[in-house]
N, C-alpha and C positions, 0 to 999 in steps of 0.2 A: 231486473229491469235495468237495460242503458243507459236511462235518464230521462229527458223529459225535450219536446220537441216543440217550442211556441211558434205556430204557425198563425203569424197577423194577417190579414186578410183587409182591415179597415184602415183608410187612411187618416183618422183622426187623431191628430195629435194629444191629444188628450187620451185615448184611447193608446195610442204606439209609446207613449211613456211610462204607462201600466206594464208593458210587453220588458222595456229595458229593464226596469225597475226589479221587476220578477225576476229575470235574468242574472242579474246579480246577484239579487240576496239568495237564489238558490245556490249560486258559486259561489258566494260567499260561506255556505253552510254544508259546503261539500257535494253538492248535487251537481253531476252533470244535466245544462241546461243549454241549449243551440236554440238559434232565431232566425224563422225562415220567413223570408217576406213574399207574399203571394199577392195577386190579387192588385186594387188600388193601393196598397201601402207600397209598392214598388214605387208610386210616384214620388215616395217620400227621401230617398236615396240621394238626391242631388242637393235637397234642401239640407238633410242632415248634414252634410259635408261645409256647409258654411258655420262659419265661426259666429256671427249672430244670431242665427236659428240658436231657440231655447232650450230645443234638444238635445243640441251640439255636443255637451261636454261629456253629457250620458249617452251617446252613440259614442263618441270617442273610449270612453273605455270601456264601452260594453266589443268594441272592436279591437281594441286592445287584449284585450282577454281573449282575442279569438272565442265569442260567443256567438256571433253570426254564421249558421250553417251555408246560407245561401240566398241568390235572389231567384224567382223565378226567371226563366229563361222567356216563355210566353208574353208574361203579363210586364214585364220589362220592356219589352218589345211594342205593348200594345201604349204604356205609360208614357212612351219617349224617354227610356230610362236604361237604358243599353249602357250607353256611353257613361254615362254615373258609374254604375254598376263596375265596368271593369275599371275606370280612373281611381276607382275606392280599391281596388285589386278583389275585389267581391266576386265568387263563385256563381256562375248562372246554371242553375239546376233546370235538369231537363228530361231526367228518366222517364218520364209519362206523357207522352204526348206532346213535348214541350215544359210542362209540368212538374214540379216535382212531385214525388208521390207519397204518401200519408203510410201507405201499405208497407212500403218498402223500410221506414224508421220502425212502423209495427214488428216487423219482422225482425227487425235488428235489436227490438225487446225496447224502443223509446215509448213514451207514452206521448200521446199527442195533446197538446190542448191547442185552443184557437180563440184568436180576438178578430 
């Protein structure tokens, strides 16, 4: 196996803190571990980027570590979250349709999970 593929889907913050938090401690324990933001959590991208947001400091070094695969390209677009996305220098995935695809990390042997 490649690793492991958290694909968020939900924009609640409560919910996307679970996502970093994972992320880490699998890198932290030697697992390869990428975070794709799909869906509404793409709305979340601009907010992360602010130094007040409570998430802030755990996006920052979940970014730092280069653990973010990507944003959708799609759902980015539909969020108003474009411009986020590439001011963060964030990758806008779009193999499927606009989409990124689940199939394609399968293939590459990641394991996908999803919040």
């Amino acid at each position: 196996m490649a690793g492991y593929m958290l694909f968020v889907f939900n924009p609640d913050p409560m919910c996307f803190v679970h996502v970093l938090l994972n992320a880490l401690d699998m890198d932290s324990r030697g697992e390869k571990a990428r975070i794709v933001m799909e869906g509404g959590a793409t709305s979340l991208v601009g907010q992360l980027a602010k130094s007040d947001n409570p998430l802030h400091g755990l996006w920052q070094k979940v970014r730092d570590k280069s653990l973010v695969e990507g944003v959708c390209r799609a759902c980015a677009g539909k969020m108003n979250a474009l411009e986020a996305a590439r001011e963060q220098g964030l990758i806008l995935l779009d193999d499927m349709n606009g989409h990124p695809s689940m199939a394609g990390y399968m293939q590459a042997g990641y394991q996908i999970i999803t919040f």
